[in-house]
PyMOL Python script that loads the backbone (N, CA, C, O; Angstrom):
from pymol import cmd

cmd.read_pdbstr("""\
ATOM      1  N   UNK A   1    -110.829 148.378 -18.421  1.00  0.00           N
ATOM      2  CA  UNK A   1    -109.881 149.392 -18.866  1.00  0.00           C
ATOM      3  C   UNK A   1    -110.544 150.331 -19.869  1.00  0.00           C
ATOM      4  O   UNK A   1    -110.462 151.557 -19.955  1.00  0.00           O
ATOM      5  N   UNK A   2    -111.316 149.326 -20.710  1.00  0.00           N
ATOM      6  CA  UNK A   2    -112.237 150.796 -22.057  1.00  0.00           C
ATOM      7  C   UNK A   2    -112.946 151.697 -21.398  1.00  0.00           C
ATOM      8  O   UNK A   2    -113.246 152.742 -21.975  1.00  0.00           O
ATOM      9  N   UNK A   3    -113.426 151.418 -19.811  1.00  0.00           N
ATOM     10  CA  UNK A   3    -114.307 151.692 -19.608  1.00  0.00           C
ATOM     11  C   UNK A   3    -114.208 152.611 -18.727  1.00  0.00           C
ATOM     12  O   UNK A   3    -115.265 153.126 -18.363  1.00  0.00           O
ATOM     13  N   UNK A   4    -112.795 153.142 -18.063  1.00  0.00           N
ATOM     14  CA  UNK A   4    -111.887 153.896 -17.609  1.00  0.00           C
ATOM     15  C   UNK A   4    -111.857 154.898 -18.545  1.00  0.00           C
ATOM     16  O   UNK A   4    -112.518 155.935 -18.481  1.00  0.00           O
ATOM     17  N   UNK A   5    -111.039 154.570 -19.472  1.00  0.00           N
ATOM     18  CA  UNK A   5    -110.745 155.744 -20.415  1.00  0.00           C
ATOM     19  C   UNK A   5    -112.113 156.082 -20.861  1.00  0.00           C
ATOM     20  O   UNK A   5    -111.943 157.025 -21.635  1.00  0.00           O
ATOM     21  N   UNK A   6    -113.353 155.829 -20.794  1.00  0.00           N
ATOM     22  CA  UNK A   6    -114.867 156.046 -21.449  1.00  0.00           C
ATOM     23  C   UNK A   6    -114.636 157.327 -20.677  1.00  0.00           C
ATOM     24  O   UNK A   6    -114.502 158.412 -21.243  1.00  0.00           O
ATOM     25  N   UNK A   7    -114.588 157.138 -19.144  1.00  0.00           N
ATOM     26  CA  UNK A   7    -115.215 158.183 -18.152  1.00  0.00           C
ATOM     27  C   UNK A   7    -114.314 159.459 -18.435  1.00  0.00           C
ATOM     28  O   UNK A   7    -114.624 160.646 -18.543  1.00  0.00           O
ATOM     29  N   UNK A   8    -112.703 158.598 -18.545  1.00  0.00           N
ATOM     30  CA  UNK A   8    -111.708 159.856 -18.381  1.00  0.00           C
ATOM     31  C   UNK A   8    -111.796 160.766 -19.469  1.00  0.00           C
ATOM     32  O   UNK A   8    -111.517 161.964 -19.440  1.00  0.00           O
ATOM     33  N   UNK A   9    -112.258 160.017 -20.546  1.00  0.00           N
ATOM     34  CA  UNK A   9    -112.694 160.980 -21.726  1.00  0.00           C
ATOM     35  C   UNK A   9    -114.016 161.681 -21.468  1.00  0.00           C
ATOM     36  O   UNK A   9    -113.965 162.870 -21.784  1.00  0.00           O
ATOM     37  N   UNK A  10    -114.930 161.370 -21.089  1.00  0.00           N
ATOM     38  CA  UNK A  10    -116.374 162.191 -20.655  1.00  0.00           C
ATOM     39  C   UNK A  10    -116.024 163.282 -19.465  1.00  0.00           C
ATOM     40  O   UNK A  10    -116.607 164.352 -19.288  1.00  0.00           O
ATOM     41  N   UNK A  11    -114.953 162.757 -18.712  1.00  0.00           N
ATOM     42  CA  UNK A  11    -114.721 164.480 -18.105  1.00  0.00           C
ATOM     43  C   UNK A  11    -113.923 165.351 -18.498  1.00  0.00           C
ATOM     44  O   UNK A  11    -113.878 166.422 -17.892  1.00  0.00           O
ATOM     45  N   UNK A  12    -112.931 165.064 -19.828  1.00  0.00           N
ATOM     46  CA  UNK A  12    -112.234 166.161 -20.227  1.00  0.00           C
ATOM     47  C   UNK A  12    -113.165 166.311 -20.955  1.00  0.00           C
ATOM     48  O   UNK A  12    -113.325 167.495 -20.658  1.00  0.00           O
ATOM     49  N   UNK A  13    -114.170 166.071 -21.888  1.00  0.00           N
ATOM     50  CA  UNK A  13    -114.888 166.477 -22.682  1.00  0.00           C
ATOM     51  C   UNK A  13    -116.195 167.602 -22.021  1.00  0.00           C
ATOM     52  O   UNK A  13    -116.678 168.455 -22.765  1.00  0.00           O
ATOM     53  N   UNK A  14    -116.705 167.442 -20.402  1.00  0.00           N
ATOM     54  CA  UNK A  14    -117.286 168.492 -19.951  1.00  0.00           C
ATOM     55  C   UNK A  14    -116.236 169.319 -19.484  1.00  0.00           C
ATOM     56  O   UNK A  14    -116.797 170.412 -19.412  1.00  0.00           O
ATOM     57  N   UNK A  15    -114.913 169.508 -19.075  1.00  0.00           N
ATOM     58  CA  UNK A  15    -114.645 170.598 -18.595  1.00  0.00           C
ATOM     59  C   UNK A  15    -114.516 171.586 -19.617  1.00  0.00           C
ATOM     60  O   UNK A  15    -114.261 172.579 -18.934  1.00  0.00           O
ATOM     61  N   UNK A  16    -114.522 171.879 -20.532  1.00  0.00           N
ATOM     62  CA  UNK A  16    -115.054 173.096 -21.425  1.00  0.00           C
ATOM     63  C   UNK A  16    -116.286 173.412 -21.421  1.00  0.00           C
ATOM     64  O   UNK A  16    -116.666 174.567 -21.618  1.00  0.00           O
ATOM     65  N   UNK A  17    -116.973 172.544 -21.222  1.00  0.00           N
ATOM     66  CA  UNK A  17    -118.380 173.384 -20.862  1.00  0.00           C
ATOM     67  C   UNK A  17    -118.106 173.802 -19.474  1.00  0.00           C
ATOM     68  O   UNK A  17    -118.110 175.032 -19.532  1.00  0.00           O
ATOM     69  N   UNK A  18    -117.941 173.550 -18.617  1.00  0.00           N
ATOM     70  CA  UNK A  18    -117.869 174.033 -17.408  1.00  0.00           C
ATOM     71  C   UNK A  18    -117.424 175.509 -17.244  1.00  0.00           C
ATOM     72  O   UNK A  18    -117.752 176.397 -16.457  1.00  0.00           O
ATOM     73  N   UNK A  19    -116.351 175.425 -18.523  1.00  0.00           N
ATOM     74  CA  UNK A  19    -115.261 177.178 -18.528  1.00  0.00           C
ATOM     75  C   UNK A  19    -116.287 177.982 -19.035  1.00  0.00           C
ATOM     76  O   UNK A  19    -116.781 179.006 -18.563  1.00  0.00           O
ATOM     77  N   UNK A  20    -116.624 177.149 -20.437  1.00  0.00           N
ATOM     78  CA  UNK A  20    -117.868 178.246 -20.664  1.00  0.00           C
ATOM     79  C   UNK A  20    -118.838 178.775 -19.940  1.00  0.00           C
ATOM     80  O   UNK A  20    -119.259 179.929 -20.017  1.00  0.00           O
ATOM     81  N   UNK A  21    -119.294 177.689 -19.035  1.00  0.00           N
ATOM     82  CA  UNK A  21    -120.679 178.327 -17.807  1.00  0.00           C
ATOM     83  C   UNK A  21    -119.562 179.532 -17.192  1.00  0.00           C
ATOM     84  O   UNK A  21    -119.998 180.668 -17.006  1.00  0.00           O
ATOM     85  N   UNK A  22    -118.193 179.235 -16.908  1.00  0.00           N
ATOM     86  CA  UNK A  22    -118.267 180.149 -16.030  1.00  0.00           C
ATOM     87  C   UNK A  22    -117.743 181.474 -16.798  1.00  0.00           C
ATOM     88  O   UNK A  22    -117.774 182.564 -16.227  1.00  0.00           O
ATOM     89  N   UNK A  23    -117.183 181.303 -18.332  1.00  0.00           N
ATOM     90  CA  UNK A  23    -117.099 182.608 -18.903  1.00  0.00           C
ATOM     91  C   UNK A  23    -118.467 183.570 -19.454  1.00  0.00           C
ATOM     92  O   UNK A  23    -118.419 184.770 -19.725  1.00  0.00           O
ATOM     93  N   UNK A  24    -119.842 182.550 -19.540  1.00  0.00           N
ATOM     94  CA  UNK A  24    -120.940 183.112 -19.904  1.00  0.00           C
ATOM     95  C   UNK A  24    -121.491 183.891 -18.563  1.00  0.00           C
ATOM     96  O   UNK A  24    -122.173 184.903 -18.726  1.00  0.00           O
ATOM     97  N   UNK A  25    -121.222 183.461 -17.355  1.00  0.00           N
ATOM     98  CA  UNK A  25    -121.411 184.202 -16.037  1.00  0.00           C
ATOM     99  C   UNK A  25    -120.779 185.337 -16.051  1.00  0.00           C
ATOM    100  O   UNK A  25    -121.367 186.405 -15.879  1.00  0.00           O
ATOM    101  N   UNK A  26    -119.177 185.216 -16.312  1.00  0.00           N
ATOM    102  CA  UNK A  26    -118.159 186.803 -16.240  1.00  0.00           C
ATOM    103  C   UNK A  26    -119.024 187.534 -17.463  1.00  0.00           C
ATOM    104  O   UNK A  26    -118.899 188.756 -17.536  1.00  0.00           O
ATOM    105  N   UNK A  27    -119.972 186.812 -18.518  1.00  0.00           N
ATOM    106  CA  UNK A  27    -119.952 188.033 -19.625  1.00  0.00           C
ATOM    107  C   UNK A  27    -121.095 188.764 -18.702  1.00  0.00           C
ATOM    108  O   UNK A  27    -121.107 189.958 -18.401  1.00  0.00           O
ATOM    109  N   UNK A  28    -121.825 188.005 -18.415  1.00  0.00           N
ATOM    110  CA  UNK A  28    -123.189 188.412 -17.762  1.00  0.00           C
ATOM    111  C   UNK A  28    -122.771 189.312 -16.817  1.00  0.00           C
ATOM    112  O   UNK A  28    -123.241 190.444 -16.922  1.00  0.00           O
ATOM    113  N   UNK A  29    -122.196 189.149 -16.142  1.00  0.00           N
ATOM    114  CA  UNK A  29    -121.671 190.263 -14.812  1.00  0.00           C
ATOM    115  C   UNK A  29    -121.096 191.578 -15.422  1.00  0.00           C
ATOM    116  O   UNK A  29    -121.506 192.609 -14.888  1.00  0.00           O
ATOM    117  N   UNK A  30    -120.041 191.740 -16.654  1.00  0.00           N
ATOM    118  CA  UNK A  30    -119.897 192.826 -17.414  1.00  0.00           C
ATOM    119  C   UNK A  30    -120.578 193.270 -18.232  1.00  0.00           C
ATOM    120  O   UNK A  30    -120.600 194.426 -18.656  1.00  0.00           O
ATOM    121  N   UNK A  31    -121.537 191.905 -18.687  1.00  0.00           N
ATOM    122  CA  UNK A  31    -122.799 193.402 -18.893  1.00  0.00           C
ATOM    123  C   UNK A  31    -123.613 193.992 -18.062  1.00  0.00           C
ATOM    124  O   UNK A  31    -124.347 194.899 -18.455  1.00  0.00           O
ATOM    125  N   UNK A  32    -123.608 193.669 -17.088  1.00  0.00           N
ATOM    126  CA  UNK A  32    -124.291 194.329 -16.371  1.00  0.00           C
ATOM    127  C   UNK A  32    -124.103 195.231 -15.349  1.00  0.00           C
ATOM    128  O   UNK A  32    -125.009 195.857 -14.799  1.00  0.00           O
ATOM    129  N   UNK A  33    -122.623 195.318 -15.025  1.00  0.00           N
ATOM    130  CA  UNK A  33    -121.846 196.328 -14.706  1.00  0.00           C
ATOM    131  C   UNK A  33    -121.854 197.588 -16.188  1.00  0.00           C
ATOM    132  O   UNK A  33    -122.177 198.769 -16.065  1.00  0.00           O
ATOM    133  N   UNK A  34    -121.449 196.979 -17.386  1.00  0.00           N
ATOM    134  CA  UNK A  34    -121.566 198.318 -18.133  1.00  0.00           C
ATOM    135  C   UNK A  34    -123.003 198.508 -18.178  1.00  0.00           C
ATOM    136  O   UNK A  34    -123.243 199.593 -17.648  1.00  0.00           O
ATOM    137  N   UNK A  35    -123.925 198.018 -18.519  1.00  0.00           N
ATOM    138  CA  UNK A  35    -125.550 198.851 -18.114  1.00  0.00           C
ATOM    139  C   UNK A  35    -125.561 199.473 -16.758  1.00  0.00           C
ATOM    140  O   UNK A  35    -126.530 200.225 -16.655  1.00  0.00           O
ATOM    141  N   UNK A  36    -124.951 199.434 -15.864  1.00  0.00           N
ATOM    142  CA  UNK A  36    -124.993 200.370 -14.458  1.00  0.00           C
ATOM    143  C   UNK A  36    -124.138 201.186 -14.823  1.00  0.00           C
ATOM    144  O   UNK A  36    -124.553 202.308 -14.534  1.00  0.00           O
ATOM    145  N   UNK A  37    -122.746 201.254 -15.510  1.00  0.00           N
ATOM    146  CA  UNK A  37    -122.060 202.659 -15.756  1.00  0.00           C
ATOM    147  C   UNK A  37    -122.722 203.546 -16.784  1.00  0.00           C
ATOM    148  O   UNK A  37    -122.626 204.761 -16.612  1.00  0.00           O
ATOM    149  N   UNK A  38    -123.425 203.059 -17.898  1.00  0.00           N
ATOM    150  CA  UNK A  38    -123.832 203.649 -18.499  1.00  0.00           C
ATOM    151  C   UNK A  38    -125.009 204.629 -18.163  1.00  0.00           C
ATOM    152  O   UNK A  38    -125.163 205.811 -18.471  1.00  0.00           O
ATOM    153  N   UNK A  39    -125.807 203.753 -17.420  1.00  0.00           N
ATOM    154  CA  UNK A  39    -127.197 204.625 -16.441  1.00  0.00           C
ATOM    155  C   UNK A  39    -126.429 205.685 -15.699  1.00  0.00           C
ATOM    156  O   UNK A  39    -126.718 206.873 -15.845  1.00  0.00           O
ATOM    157  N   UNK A  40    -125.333 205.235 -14.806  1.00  0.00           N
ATOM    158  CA  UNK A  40    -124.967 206.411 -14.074  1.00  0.00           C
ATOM    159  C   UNK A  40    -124.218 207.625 -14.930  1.00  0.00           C
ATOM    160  O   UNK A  40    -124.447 208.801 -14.647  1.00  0.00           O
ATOM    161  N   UNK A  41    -123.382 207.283 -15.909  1.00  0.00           N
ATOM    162  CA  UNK A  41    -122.950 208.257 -16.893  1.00  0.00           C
ATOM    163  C   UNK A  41    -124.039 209.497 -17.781  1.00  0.00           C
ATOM    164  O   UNK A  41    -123.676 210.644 -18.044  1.00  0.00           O
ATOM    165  N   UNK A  42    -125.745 208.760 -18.210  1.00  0.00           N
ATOM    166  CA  UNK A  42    -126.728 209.061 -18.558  1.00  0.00           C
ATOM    167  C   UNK A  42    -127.155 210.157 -17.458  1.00  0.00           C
ATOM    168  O   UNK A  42    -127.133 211.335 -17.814  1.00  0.00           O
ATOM    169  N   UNK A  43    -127.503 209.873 -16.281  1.00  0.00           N
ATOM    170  CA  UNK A  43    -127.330 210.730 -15.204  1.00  0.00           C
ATOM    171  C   UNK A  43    -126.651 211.579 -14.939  1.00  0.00           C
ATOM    172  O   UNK A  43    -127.279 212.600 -14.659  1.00  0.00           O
ATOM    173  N   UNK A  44    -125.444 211.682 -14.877  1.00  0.00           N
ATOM    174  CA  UNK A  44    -124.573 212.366 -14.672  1.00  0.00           C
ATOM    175  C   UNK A  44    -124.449 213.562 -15.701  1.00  0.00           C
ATOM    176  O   UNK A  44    -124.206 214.712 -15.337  1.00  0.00           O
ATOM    177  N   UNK A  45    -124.681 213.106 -17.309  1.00  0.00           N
ATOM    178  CA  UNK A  45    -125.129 214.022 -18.289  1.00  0.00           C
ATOM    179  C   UNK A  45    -126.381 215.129 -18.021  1.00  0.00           C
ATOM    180  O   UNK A  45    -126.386 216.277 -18.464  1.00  0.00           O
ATOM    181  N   UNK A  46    -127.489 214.487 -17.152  1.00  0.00           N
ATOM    182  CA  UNK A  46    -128.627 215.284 -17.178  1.00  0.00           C
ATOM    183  C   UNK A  46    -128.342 216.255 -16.075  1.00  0.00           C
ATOM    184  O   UNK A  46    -128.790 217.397 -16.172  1.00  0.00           O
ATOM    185  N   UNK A  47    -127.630 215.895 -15.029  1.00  0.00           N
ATOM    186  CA  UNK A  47    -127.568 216.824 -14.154  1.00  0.00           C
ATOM    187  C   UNK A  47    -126.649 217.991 -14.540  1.00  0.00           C
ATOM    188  O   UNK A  47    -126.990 219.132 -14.229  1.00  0.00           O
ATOM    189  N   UNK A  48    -125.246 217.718 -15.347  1.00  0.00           N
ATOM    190  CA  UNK A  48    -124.530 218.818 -16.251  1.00  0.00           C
ATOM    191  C   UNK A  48    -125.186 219.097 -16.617  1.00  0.00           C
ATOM    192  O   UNK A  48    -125.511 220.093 -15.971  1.00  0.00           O
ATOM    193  N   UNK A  49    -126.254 218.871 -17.871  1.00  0.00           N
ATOM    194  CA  UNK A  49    -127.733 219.550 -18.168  1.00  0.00           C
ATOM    195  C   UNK A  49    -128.411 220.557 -17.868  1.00  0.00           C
ATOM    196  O   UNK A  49    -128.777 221.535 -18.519  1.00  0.00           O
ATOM    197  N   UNK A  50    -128.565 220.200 -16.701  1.00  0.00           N
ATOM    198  CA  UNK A  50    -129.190 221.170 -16.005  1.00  0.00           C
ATOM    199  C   UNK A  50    -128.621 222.223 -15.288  1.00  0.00           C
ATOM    200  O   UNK A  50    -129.220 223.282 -15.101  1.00  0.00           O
ATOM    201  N   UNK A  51    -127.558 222.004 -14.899  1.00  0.00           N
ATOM    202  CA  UNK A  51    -126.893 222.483 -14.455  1.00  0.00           C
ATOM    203  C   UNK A  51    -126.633 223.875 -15.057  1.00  0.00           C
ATOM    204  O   UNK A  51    -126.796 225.004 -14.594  1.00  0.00           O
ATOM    205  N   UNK A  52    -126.037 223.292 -16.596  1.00  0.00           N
ATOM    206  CA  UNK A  52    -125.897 224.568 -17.777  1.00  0.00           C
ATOM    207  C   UNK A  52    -126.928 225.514 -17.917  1.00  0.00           C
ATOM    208  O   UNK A  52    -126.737 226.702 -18.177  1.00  0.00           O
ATOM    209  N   UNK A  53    -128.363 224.815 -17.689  1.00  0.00           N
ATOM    210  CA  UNK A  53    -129.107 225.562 -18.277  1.00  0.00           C
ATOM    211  C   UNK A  53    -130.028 226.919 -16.906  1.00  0.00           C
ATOM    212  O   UNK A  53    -130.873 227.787 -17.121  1.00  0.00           O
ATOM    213  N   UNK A  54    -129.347 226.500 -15.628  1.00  0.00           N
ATOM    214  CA  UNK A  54    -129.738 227.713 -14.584  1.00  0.00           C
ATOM    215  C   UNK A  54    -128.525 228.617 -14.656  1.00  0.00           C
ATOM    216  O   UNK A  54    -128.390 229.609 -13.940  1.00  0.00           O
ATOM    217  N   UNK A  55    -127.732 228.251 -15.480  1.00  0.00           N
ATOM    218  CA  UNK A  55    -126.474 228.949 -15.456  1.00  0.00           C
ATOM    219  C   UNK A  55    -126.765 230.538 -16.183  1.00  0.00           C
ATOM    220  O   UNK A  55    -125.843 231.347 -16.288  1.00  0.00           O
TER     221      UNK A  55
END
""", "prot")
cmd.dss("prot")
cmd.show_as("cartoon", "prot")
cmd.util.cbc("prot")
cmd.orient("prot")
C-alpha cells in the first residue's frame, strides 16, 4: 500500500513538469513566430523606404 501511494505521488509530482515542457515549447514557438513578424515588419519598413525615397 506505501508503495502505491510512493508511485501515485511520483506521478502527480512529474505532471508539472510535463506542463512546463509543454509551456516552454508554446514559449519557444512565440518566440519565434514574433522574430518572423518582426523580420517581416523590418522589411516591410525598407521597402516604404524606398519607396519614399524614388518618390
Amino acid at each position: 500500500m506505501e508503495n502505491d501511494n510512493n508511485l501515485s505521488s511520483q506521478a502527480t509530482n512529474q505532471m508539472p513538469n510535463i506542463q512546463q515542457e509543454k509551456l516552454s515549447e508554446k514559449r519557444k514557438e512565440a518566440l519565434e513566430n514574433l522574430k518572423r513578424a518582426v523580420q517581416e515588419l523590418y522589411l516591410e519598413y525598407d521597402e516604404y523606404k524606398a519607396s519614399k525615397n524614388t518618390e
